[in-house]
C-alpha positions as semicolon CSV with decimal commas, in nm:
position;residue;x (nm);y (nm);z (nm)
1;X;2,916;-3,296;-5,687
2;X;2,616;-3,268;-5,888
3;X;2,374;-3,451;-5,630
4;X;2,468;-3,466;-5,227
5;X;2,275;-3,650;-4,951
6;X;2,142;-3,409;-4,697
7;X;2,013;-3,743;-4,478
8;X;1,917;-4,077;-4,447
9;X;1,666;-4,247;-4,233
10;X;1,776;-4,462;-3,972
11;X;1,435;-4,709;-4,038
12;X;1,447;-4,725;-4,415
13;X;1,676;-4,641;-4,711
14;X;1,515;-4,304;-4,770
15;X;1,685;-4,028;-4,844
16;X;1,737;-3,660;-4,856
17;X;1,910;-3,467;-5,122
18;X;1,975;-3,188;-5,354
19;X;2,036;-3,189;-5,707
20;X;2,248;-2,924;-5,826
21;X;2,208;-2,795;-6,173
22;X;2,242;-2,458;-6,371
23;X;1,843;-2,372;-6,323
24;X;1,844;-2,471;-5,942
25;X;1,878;-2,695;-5,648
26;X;1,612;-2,935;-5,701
27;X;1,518;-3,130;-5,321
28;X;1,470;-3,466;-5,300
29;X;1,264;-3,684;-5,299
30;X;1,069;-3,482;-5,591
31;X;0,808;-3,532;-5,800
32;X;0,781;-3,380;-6,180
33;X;0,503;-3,233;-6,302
34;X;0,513;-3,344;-6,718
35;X;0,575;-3,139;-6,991
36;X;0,590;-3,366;-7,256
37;X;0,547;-3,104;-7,515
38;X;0,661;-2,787;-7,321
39;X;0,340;-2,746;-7,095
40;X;0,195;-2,927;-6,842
41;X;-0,179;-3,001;-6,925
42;X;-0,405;-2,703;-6,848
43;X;-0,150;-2,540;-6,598
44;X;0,031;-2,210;-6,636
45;X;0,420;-2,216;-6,519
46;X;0,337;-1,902;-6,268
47;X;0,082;-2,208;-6,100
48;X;0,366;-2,465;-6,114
49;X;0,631;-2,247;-5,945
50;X;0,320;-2,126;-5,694
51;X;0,253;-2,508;-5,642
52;X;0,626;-2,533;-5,568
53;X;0,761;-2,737;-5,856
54;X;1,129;-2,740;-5,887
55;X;1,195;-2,932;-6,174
56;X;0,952;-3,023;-6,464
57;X;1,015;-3,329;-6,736
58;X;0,979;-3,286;-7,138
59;X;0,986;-3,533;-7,411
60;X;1,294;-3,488;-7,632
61;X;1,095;-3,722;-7,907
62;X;0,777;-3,500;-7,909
63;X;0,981;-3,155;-7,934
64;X;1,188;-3,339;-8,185
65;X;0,883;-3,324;-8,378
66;X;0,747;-2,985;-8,326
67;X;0,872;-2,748;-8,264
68;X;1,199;-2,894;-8,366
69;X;1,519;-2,864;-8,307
70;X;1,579;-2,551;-8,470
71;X;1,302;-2,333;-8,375
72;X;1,413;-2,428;-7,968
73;X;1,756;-2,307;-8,043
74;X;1,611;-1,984;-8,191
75;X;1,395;-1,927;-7,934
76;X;1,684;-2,000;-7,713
77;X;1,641;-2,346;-7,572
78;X;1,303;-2,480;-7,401
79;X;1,362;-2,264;-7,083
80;X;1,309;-1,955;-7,266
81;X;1,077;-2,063;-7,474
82;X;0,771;-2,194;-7,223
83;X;0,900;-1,902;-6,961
84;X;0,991;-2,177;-6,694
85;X;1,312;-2,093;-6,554
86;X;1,367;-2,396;-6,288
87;X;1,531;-2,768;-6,392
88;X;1,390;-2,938;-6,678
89;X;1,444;-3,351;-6,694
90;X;1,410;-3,466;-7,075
91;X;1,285;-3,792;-7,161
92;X;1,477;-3,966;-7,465
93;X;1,118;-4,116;-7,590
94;X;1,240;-4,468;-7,604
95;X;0,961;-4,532;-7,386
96;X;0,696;-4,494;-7,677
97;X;0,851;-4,775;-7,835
98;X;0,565;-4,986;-7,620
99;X;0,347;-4,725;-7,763
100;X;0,161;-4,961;-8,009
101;X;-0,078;-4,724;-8,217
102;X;0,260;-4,510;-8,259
103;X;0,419;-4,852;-8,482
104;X;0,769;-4,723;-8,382
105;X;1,030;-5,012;-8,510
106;X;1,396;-5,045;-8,412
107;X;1,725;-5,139;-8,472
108;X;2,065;-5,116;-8,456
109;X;2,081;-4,763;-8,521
110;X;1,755;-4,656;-8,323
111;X;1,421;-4,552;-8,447
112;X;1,221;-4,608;-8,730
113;X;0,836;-4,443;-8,748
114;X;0,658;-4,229;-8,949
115;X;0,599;-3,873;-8,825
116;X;0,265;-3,821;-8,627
117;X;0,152;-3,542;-8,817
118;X;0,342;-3,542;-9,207
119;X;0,392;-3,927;-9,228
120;X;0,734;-3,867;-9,338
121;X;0,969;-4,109;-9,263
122;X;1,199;-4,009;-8,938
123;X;1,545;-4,196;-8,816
124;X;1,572;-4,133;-8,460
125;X;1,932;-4,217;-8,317
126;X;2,129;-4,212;-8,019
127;X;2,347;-3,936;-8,138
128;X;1,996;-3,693;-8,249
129;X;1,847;-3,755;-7,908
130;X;2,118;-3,599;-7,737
131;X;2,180;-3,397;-8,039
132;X;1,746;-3,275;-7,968
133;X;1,841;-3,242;-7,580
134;X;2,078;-3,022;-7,618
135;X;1,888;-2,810;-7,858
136;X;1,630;-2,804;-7,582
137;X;1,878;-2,669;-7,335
138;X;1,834;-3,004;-7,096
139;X;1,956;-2,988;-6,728
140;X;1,924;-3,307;-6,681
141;X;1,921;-3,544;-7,022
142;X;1,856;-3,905;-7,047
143;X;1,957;-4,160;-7,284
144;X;1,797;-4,356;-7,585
145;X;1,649;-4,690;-7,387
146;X;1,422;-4,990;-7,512
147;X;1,194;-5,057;-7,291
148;X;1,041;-5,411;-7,334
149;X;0,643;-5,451;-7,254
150;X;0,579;-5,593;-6,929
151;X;0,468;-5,954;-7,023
152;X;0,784;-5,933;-7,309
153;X;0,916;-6,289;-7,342
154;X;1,252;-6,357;-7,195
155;X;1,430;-6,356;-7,516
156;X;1,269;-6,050;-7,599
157;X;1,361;-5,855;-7,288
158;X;1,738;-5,964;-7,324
159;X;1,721;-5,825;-7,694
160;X;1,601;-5,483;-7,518
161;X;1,865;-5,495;-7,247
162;X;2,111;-5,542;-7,500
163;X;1,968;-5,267;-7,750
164;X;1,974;-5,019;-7,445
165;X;2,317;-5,059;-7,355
166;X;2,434;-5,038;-7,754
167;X;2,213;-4,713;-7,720
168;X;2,405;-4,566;-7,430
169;X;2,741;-4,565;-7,497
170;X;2,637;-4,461;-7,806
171;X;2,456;-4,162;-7,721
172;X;2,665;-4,080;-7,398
173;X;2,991;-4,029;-7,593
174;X;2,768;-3,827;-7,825
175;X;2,630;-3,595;-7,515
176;X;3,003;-3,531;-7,390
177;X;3,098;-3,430;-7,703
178;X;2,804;-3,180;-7,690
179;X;2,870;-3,120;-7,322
180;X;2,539;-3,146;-7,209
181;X;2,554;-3,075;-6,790
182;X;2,417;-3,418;-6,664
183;X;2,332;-3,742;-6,840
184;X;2,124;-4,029;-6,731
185;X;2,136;-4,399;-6,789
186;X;1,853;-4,609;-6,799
187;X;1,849;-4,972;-6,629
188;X;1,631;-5,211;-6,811
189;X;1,589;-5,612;-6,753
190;X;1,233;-5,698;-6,720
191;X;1,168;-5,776;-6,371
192;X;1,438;-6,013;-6,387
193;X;1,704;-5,930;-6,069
194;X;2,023;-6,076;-6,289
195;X;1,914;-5,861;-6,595
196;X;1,901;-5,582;-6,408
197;X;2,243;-5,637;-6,210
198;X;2,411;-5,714;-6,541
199;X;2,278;-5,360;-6,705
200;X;2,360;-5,163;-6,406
201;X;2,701;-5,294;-6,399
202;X;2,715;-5,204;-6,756
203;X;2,584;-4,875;-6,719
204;X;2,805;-4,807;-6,445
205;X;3,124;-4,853;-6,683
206;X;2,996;-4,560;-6,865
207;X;2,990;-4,328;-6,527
208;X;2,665;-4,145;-6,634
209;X;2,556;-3,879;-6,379
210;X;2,275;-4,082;-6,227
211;X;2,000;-4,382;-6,329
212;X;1,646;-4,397;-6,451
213;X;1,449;-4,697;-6,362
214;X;1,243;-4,818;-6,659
215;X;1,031;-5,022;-6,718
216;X;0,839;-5,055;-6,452
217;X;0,466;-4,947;-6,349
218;X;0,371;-5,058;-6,725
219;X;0,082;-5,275;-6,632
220;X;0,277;-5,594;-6,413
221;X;0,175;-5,607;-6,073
222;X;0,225;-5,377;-5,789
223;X;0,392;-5,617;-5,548
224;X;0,610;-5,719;-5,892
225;X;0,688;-5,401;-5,965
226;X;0,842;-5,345;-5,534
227;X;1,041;-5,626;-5,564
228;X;1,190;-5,502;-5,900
229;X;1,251;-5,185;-5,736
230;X;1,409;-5,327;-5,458
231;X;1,644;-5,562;-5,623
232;X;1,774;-5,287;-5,854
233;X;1,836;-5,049;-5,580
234;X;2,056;-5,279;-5,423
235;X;2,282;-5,283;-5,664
236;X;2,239;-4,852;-5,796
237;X;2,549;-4,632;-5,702
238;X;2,441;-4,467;-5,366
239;X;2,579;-4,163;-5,417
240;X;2,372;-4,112;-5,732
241;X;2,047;-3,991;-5,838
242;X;1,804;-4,223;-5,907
243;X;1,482;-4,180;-6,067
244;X;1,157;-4,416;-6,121
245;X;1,038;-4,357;-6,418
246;X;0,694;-4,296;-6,491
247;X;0,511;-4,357;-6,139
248;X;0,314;-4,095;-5,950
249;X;0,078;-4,275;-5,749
250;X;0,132;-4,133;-5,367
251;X;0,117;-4,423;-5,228
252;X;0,375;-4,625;-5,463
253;X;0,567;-4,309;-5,450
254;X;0,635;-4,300;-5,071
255;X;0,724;-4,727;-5,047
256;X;0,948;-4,623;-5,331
257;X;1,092;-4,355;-5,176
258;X;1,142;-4,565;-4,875
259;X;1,358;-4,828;-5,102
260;X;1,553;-4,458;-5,149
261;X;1,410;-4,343;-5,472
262;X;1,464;-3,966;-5,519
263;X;1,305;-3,905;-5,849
264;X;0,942;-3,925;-5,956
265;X;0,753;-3,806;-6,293
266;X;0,423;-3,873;-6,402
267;X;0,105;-3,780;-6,587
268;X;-0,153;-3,957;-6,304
269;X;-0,235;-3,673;-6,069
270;X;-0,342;-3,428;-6,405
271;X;-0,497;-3,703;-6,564
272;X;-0,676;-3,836;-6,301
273;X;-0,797;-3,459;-6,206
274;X;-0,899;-3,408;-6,599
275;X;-1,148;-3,734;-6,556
276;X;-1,333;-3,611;-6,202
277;X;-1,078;-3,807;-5,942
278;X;-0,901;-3,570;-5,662
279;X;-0,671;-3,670;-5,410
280;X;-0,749;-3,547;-5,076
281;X;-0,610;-3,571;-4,751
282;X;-0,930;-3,780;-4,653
283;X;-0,861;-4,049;-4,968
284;X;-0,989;-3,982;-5,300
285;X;-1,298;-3,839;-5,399
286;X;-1,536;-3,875;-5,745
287;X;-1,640;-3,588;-5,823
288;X;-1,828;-3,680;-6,112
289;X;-1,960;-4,027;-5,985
290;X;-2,101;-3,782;-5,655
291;X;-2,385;-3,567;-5,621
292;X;-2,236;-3,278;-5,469
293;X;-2,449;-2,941;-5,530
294;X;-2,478;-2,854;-5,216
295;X;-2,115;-2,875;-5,141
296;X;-2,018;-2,561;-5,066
297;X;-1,639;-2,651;-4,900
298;X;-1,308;-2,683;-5,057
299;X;-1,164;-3,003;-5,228
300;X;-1,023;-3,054;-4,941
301;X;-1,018;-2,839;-4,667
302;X;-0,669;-2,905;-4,501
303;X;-0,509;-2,811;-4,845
304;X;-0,424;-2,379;-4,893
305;X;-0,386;-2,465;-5,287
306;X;-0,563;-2,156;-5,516
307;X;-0,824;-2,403;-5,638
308;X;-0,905;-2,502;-5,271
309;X;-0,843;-2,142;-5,121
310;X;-1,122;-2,014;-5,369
311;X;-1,404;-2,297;-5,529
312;X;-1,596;-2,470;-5,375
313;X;-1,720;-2,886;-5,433
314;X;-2,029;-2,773;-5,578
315;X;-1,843;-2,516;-5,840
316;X;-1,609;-2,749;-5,974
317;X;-1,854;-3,070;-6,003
318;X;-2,084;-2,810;-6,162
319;X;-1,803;-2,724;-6,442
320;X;-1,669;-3,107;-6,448
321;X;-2,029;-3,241;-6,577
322;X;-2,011;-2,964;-6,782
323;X;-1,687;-3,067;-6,939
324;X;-1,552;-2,731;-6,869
325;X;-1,190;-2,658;-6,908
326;X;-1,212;-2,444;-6,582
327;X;-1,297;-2,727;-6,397
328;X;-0,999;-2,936;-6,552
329;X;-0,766;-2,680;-6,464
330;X;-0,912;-2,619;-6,134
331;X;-0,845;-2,983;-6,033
332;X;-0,523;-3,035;-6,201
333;X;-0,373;-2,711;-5,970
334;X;-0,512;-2,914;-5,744
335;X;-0,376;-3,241;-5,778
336;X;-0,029;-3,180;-5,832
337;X;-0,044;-2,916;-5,552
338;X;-0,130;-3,173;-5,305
339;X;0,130;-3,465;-5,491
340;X;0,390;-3,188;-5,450
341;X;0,269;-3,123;-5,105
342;X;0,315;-3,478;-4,981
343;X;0,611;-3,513;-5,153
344;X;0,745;-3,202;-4,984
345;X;0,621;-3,369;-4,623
346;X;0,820;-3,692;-4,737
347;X;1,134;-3,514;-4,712
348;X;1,086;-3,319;-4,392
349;X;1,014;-3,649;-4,226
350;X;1,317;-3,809;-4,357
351;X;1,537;-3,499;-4,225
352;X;1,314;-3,520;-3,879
353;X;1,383;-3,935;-3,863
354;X;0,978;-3,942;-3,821
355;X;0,975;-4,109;-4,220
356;X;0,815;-4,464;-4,151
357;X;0,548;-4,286;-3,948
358;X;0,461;-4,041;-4,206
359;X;0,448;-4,366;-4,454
360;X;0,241;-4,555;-4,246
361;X;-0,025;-4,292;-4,274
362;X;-0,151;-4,363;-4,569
363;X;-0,509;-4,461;-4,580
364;X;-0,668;-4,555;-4,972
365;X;-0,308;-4,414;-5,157
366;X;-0,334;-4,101;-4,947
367;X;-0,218;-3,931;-4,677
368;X;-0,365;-3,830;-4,346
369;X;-0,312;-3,465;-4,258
370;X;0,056;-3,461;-4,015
């Protein structure tokens, strides 16, 4: 089996796991650092495997675009080419569909948009975005979705379920036939419980490998977004991966992990560090909205990351207000090291049975040292 459950705990419906694929066994819960166009924003893949990243997530719809499909086979698949030789997740880009300045339209077939930097007209399918994943060398590929805008109409959220699920048996038989090593289905519905049990039970007559959860974290509300969550993991294959899509908030994270979430990607922790705002283990800290030139300690001073083993407060507000890339760096190594950190803790809890206590530690989205 692809994924196995290490443990459960005995006070929520988290779990522990591995995923098993041909670049690693990826724990869970995990987070993924994203590579949407073979690199994580200002950080080097020697700092992501020092950070402890397992798995990373591209963008089959950017790489589509450059470098292409043929220039990743030459190179010999994404792996090779960006030196990162863990899992890679790839997204199947239906997601910029909400995307307005991108004016991606749809049908039948799939995508319709001109190209972001030739303005030549491009016909995105089912079939070329597994076609693209495999090109990329994908351990883990996901299927063409639709994902509807948070305050969609219901008519217009139906039309999305429905273009998803055309989509996916589409593009599954297409990723067989390719024999990519694990394929993802997406669940879509809104926030609407019976759209969601419908397209799971859909999905599920397709047997992909595991679910995304899309659509969610898109601008409805938080408690919204929990309840969606919960009402579609009811109803999710236990013995499958699944993965929320597109949240990396620490504190969202860990209630969705308790719900028994085991994926997690997002760009929040780098772009939050690339605007001044750090996660610490004391809550979250401004560096640019704070005067801090006379701080000569760490970030934060219970994390051994390289930015916080090395620079101090002062340094780094210093090259932030200077709009330094050092600085960006500097806090993006440290951002994801302490998102992969918690993460990390998350699971150890769950395999000591001391989960809900680790949870309950949060205090402003962050977590208490434990």
């Amino acid at each position: 089996m692809p994924f196995e459950i290490a443990a459960t705990d005995s006070n929520s419906q988290a779990r522990a796991g591995l995923l098993h694929t041909a670049h690693g066994s990826v724990p869970t819960p995990a987070y993924m650092p994203v590579a949407t166009k073979g690199a994580v924003k200002t950080v080097s893949v020697p700092e992501l495997e020092q950070m402890g990243a397992n798995a990373i997530i591209a963008n089959a719809l950017h790489l589509y675009l450059r470098p292409g499909a043929l220039n990743l086979q030459r190179a010999g698949g994404l792996h090779k080419f960006m030196l990162w030789n863990r899992t890679i997740f790839t997204d199947s880009g239906g997601f910029q569909i909400i995307r307005k300045k991108l004016n991606i339209k749809k049908n039948d077939d799939g995508l319709i948009f001109k190209d972001f930097f030739n303005g030549s007209i491009k016909h995105y399918t089912p079939e070329l975005c597994m076609e693209m994943q495999h090109a990329i060398g994908s351990d883990v590929a996901m299927l063409l979705d639709d994902c509807p805008p948070f305050d969609a109409v219901p008519s217009k959220v139906k039309e999305a379920l429905q273009q998803t699920l055309l989509w996916s048996k589409r593009g599954i038989q297409r990723g067989r036939e390719l024999g990519l090593p694990q394929i993802f289905a997406i669940v879509q519905g809104g926030t609407d419980a019976a759209l969601r049990r419908y397209c799971t039970e859909e999905l599920e007559k397709l047997n992909p490998d595991g679910y995304g959860i899309g659509g969610l974290s898109i601008g409805e509300p938080k408690e919204v977004m929990i309840q969606t969550l919960t009402d579609t993991n009811h109803i999710l294959p236990k013995e499958k991966v699944r993965y929320l899509m597109g949240v990396g908030s620490v504190k969202e994270m860990l209630d969705a992990i308790s719900l028994g979430v085991d994926f997690f990607d997002s760009t929040f922790p780098t772009q939050c560090a690339r605007h001044g705002t750090i996660f610490t283990s004391q809550g979250r800290l401004n560096m640019k909205g704070l005067k801090l030139e006379k701080e000569d300690r760490p970030l934060d001073e219970n994390c051994d990351c390289e930015t916080c083993k090395k620079y101090s407060r002062s340094y780094i507000n210093h090259l932030l207000r200077e709009s330094e890339m050092l600085g960006m760096r500097l806090t993006s190594i440290h951002n994801l090291s302490y998102v992969l950190g918690v993460i990390r803790k998350a699971r150890a809890h769950i395999l000591e049975g001391t989960f809900i206590q680790f949870k309950k530690s949060i205090q402003e989205g962050d977590i208490t040292p434990s």
